[in-house]
C-alpha positions in Angstrom: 88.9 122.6 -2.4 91.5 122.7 0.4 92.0 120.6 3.8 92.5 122.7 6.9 92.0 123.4 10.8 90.8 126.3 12.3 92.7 128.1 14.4 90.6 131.5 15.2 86.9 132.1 15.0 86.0 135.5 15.8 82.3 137.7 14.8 81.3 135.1 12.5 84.6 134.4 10.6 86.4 131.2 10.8 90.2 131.6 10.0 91.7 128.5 8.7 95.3 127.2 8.9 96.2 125.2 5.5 99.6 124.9 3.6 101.2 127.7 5.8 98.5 130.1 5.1 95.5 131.1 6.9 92.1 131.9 5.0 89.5 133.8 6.5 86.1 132.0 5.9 82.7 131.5 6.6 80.4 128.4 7.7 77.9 127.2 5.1 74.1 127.7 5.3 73.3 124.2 6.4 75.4 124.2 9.2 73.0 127.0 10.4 69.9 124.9 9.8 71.6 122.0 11.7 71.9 124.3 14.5 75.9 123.1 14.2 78.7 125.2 14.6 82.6 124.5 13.9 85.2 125.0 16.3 88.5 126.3 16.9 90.2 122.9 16.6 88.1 121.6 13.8 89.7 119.8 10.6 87.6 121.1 7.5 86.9 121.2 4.2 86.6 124.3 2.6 87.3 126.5 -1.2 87.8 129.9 -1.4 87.9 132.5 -4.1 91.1 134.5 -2.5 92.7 134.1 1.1 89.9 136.7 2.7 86.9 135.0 0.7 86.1 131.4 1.9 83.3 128.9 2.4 83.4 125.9 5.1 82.3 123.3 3.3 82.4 120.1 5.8 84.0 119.5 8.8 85.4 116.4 9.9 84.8 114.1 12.6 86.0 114.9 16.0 88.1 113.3 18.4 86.5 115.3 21.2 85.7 118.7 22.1 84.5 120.6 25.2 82.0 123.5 25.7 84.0 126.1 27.8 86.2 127.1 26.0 84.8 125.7 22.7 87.4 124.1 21.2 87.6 120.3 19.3 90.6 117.8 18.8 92.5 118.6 21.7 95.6 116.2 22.4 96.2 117.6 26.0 95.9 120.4 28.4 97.9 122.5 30.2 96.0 123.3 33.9 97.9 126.8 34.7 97.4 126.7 38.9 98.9 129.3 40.8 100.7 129.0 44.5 98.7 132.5 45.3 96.8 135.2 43.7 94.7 133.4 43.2 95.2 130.5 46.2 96.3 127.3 44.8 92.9 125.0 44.9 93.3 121.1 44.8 89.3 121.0 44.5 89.8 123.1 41.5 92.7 120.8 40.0 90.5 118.1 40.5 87.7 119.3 38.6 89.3 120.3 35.3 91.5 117.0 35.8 88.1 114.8 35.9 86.7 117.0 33.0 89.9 116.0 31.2 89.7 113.0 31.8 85.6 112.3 30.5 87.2 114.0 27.1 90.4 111.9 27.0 92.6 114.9 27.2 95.8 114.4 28.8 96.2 116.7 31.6 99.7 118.4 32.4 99.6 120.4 35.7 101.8 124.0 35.6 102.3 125.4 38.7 102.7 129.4 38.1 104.0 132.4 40.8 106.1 130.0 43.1 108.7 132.9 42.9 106.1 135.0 44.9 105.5 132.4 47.7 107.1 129.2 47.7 105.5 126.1 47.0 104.9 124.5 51.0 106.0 120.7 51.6 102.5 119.6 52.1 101.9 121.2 48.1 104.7 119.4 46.7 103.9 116.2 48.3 100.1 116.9 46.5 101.9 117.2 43.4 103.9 114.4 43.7 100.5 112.1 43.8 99.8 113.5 40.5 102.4 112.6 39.1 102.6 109.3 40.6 99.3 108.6 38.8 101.4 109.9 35.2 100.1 113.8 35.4 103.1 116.1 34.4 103.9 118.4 37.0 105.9 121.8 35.5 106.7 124.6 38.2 107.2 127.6 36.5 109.7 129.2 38.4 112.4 126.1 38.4 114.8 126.8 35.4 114.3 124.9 32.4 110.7 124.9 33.1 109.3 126.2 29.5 112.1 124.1 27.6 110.5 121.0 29.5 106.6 122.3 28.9 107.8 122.7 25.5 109.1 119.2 24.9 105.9 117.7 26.3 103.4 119.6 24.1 105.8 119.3 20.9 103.5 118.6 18.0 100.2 118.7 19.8 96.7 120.7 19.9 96.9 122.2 23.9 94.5 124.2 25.6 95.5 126.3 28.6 93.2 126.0 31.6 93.1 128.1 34.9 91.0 130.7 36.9 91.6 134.0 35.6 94.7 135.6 36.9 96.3 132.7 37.4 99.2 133.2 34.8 97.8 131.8 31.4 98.5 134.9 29.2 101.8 135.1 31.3 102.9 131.8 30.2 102.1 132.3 26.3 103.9 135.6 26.7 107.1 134.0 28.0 106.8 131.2 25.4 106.1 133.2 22.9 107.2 137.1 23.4 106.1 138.2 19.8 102.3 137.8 20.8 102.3 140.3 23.3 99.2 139.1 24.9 97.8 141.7 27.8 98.0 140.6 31.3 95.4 141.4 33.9 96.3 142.6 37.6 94.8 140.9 40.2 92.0 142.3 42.0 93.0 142.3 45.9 89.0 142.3 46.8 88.1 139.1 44.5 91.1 137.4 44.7 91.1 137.0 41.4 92.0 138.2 37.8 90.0 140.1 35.1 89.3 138.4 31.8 92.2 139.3 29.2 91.1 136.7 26.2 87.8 137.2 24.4 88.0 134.4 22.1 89.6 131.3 21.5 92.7 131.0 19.3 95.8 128.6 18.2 99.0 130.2 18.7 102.1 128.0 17.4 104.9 128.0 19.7 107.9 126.5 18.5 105.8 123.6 17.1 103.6 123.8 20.0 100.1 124.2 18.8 98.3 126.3 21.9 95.5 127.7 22.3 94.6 131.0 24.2 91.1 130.7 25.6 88.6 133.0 27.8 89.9 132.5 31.3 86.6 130.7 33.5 86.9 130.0 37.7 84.6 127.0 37.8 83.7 123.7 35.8 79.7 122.5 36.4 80.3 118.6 35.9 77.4 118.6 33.7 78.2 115.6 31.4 79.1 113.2 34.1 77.5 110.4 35.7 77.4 109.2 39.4 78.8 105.8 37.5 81.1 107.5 35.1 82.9 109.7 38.3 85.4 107.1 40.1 86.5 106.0 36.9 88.1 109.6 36.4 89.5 109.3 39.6 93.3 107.4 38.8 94.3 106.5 41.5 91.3 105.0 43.0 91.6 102.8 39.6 94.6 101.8 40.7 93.5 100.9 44.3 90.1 99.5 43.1 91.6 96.3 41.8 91.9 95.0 45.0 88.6 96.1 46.1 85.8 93.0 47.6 83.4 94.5 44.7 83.6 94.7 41.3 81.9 98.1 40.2 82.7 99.4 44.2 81.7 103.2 44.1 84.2 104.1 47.5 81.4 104.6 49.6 80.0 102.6 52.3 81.1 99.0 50.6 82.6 96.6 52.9 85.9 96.2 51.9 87.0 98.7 49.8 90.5 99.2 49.1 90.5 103.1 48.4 88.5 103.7 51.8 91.2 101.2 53.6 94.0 103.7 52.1 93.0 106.7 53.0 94.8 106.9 56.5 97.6 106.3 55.1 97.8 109.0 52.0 97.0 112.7 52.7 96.6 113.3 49.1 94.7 110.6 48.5 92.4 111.8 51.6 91.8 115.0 50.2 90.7 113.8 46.3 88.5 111.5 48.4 87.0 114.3 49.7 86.4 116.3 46.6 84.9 113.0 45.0 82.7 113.2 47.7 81.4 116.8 46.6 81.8 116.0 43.3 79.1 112.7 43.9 76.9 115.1 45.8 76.8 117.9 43.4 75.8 115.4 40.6 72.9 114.1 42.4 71.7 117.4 43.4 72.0 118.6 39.5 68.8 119.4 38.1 67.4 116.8 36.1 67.6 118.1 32.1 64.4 116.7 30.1 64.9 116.0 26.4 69.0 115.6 26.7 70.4 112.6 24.7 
């Protein structure tokens, strides 16, 4: 028996990284009858007869995992947003930075194609409020830019995140020339990019352990709670402290310290307003009988 993590599934075969060498395996039967399926990410346990003929035998207990992509112990995640093709999108950031956030996934932001249009005043004074609450901000086209990305995700599990066309193949392909991932050209009717990845995979980069996922445009909030919500929200934990109630929820509460700062902080103004759609997304979701 051998101790391992998956790096690829693909058409039923799980492809396990152990002692330098990757075995091709399958799951066994009972993960089948528990309905449970290992993921890209997973440590396991598993013995094999030669490196092509494997058997999963266990899996270990995960730190987290997420849905879309499916993919478990993740250490952090690199959200690929571009200045144009497609249009940079705060309400997007926000989104996969609150979904980050419910799965304890640090976020680091990567700002791609700033050498097509340049990244405005009132978009670097956005990103400087992430960082301000302790989100990484890389921009692509500033020199040293992948030696930086490199030093932050040194020794960790990362997922790349992004709307489709927004420069996550192009990033692995400059980090890592050898994979030779394909790149898609951007539609000029949908504003956005065709699907290049089919499955999810862990590429090692310079002892960078990354992995290539299905590119997706849109995150549901399914898992979250109307209480859960402002606590994903950093820097209205910050401001919070000092508001009159403990457990305030931003919105008509007298006061409220986040409310009280929001003349004074475009950024802040804006994330207000996406927590706003964010609250009335969740309590328009359809209630889902049965879920634990």
């Amino acid at each position: 028996m051998k101790t391992g993590q998956i790096v690829k599934a693909l058409s039923g075969f799980y492809y396990i990284l152990s002692d330098n060498e990757i075995y091709q395996t399958r799951g066994r039967g009972k993960f089948r009858k528990q309905q449970f399926s290992p993921l890209v990410g997973d440590i396991v346990d598993f013995d094999y007869t030669n490196q092509k003929e494997g058997r999963i035998l266990d899996v270990h207990s995960r730190k987290n995992e997420m849905i879309r992509p499916s993919i478990a112990n993740i250490d952090c995640a690199v959200i690929v947003m571009s200045v144009v093709e497609p249009n940079f999108s705060l309400n997007l950031l926000d989104r996969y930075i609150v979904t980050l956030e419910k799965n304890n996934i640090a976020p680091i932001i990567y700002v791609s194609k700033g050498d097509l249009s340049p990244v405005t005043p009132e978009m670097m004074d956005m990103l400087n409020h992430y960082e301000q609450m302790g989100y990484p901000v890389v921009l692509g086209h500033e020199d040293n830019a992948f030696e930086n990305l490199q030093q932050q995700l040194k020794s960790k599990l990362s997922v790349l995140m992004g709307q489709s066309g927004a420069g996550k193949s192009t990033l692995l392909n400059q980090l890592l020339p050898t994979l030779q991932l394909e790149t898609a050209e951007i539609s000029s009717y949908l504003n956005r990019g065709k699907h290049t990845t089919r499955h999810v995979e862990i590429h090692d980069v310079n002892g960078c352990y990354i992995a290539d996922t299905p590119g997706f445009s849109a995150i549901d909030l399914s898992d979250i709670t109307l209480t859960e919500l402002p606590t994903y929200f950093e820097d209205f934990n910050h401001l919070s402290n000092n508001c009159r109630f403990r457990g305030c929820v931003h919105l008509n509460e007298p006061g409220c310290a986040v409310k009280e700062a929001l003349n004074s902080s475009y950024p802040l103004t804006q994330r207000y307003q996406n927590y706003l759609q964010f609250r009335q997304e969740i309590e328009l979701r359809p209630i889902q009988y049965g879920k634990k």
